[in-house]
N, C-alpha and C positions, 0 to 999 in steps of 0.2 A: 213871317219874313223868311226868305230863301237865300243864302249866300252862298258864297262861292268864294275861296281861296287858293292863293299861289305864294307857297314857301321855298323859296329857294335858298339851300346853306352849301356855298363854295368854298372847300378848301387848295390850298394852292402850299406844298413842300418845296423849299431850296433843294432836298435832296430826300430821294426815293425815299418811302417809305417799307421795311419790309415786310409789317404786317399794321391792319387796322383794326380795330373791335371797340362798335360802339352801341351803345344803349340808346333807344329811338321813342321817346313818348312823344306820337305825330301824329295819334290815332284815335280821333275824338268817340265816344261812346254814347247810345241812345241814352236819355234820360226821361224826365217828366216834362222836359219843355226842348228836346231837340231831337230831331232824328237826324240821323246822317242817310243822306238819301245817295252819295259813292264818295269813294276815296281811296286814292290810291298813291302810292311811293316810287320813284324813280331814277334808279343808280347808275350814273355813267360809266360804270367799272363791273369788272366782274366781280361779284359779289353773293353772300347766301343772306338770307332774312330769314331769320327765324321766330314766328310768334308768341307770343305770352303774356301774361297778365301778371303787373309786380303787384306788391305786398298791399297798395292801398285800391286795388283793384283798376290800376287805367291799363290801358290796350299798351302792348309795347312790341318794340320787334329788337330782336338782336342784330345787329351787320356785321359780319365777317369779309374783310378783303385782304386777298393775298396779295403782296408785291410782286414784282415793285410800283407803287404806287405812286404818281409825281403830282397828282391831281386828284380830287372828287368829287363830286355835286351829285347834290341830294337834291328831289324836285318833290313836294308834296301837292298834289290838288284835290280839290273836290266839294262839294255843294253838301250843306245841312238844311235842315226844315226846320224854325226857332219858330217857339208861340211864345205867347205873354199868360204869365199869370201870376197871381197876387200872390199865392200860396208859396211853401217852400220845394227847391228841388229835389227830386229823390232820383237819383242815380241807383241804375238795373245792381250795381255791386259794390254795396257796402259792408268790408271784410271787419271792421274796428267798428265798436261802440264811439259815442262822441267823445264822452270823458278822455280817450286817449288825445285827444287833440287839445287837452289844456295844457299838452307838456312842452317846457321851453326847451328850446337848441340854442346851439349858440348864436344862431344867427336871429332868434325871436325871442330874445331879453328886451326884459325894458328897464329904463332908468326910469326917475321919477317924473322925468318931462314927457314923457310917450306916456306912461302909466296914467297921466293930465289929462290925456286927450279924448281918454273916453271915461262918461259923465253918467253912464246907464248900462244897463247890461241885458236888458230889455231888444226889441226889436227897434223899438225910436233912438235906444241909446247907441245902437250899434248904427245905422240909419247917420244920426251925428256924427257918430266918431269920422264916417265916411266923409263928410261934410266936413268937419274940420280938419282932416289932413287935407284934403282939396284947398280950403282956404290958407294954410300956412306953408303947403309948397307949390313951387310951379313945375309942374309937366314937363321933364325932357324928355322927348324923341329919340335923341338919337342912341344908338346902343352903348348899354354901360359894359365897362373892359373886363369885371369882375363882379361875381356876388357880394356884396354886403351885408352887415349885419343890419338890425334895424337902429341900433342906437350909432352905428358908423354912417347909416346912409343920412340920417336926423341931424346930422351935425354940418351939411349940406344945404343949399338954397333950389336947389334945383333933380328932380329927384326923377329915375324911369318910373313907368307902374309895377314894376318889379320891388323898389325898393318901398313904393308906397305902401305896397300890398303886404310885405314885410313890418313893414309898422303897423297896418291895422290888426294884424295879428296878435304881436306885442302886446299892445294897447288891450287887444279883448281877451286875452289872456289874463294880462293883469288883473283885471275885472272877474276871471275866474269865468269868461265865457271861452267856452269851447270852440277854435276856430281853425282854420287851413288855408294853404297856398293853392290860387288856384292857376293854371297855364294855360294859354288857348288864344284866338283871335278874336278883336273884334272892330265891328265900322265904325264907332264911334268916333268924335272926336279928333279926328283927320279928314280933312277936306282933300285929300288929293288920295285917301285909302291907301297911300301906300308906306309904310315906315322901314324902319330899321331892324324889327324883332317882334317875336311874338307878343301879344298884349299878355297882363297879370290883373288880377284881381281875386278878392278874399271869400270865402266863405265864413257865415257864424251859426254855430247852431241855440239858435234860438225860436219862443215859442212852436216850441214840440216840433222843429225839421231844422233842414240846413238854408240859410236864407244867403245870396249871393250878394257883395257890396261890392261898387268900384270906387274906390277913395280915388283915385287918376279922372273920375267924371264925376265925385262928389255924392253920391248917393248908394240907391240899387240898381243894380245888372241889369239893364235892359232887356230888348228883344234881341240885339243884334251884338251878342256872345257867345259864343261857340266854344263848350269846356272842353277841352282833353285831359288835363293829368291834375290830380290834386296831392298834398304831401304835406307832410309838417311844415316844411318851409319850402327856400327856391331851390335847392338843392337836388330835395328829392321828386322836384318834378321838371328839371332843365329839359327842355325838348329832348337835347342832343347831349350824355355821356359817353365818356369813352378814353380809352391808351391808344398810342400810336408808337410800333416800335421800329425805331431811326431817329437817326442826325439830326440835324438841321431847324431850321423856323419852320413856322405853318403860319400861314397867312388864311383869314377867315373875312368871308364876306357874306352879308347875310340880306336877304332882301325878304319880302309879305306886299301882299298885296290881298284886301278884302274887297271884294264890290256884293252890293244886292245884286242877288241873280235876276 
């Protein structure tokens, strides 16, 4: 399958900005089941990008904008190549062994009601756990205001894949399986392909690789997921980091749109 995406993140200042600097994980990477066949970043301000690769090996660019700044927008597009296969993914740079990924943050603790949710530690048990956070929350759309923990987003009825993805973590940690945050788009699950934010979903490493789950669709990772950043938690893979220095509000609007190419 062949997609194609359009990220757009609009900021909008009450008052000038004097300077901007932000961290940009927008930059999906070849794997074992995706090529990125182009992509590319586009800043309506004058601006530098600078490239590099952070510590868990995703693609990043750094953005520098001088003031005054009253306005921004970032435009990301570009088309991947997704296959299917049963096996696990191996991404071109993996800088950590897995065992680093059994360590909790504060945002991937668990209490003993998430530590419940997974029943196996296995590939079927991690397979379930996806499953049963599907079945105990329902899917919100629209963008959440802030990161969550996994035991703050749990105490909720209605949860992004963001926070879901944060709970499957928990949960497979507890279990002493090794797991990660993963960030990126995908067609699922939306009938009109366009929402409010990047999708989320989890990585586990189990039977000897890293196998992908979507707890937000109940199972594993499809065809039509396109990864870019992975991290201990959401944190360390938010699309978009960064300081702004000046005054005033910042108003943020954020729009995605996936279709099969």
């Amino acid at each position: 399958m062949r997609l194609s995406v359009s990220h757009e993140t609009r900021y909008r200042f009450t008052e000038p900005q004097a300077r901007i600097v932000q961290l940009l994980r927008l930059f999906p990477g070849d794997t074992s089941h995706q090529t990125v066949v182009n992509w590319r970043i586009d800043v309506d301000c004058d601006a530098r990008l600078r490239e590099s690769i952070d510590g868990y090996g995703n693609l990043t660019r750094m953005l520098y904008a001088e003031g005054p700044v009253e306005t921004l927008r970032l435009t990301v597009s570009g088309e991947a190549l997704l296959s299917e296969s049963d096996g696990p993914s191996e991404a071109t740079d993996e800088p950590f062994p897995p065992d680093l990924f059994r360590r909790v943050t504060p945002l991937t603790g668990a209490d003993d009601a998430i530590a419940a949710l997974a029943t196996g530690s296995d590939l079927a048990g991690m397979t379930a756990l996806a499953g049963a956070i599907h079945g105990r929350w329902s899917v919100d759309r629209q963008p959440a205001p802030a990161i969550r923990s996994a035991i703050e987003a749990a105490a909720g009825e209605r949860l992004s894949s963001r926070d879901m993805a944060q709970i499957f973590v928990a949960a497979a940690r507890a279990q002493g399986v090794p797991a990660r945050y993963v960030s990126g788009y995908s067609l699922s699950g939306d009938d009109e392909r366009r929402t409010a934010a990047p999708h989320a979903w989890a990585e586990a490493h189990v039977a000897g690789g890293w196998y992908a789950f979507d707890p937000a669709m109940g199972g594993r990772s499809g065809l039509d997921h396109i990864r870019v950043a992975v991290a201990l938690d959401a944190a360390g893979a938010a699309p978009i980091a960064g300081v702004r220095m000046g005054a005033g509000e910042e108003v943020l609007d954020v729009d995605v749109r996936v279709e099969e190419a």
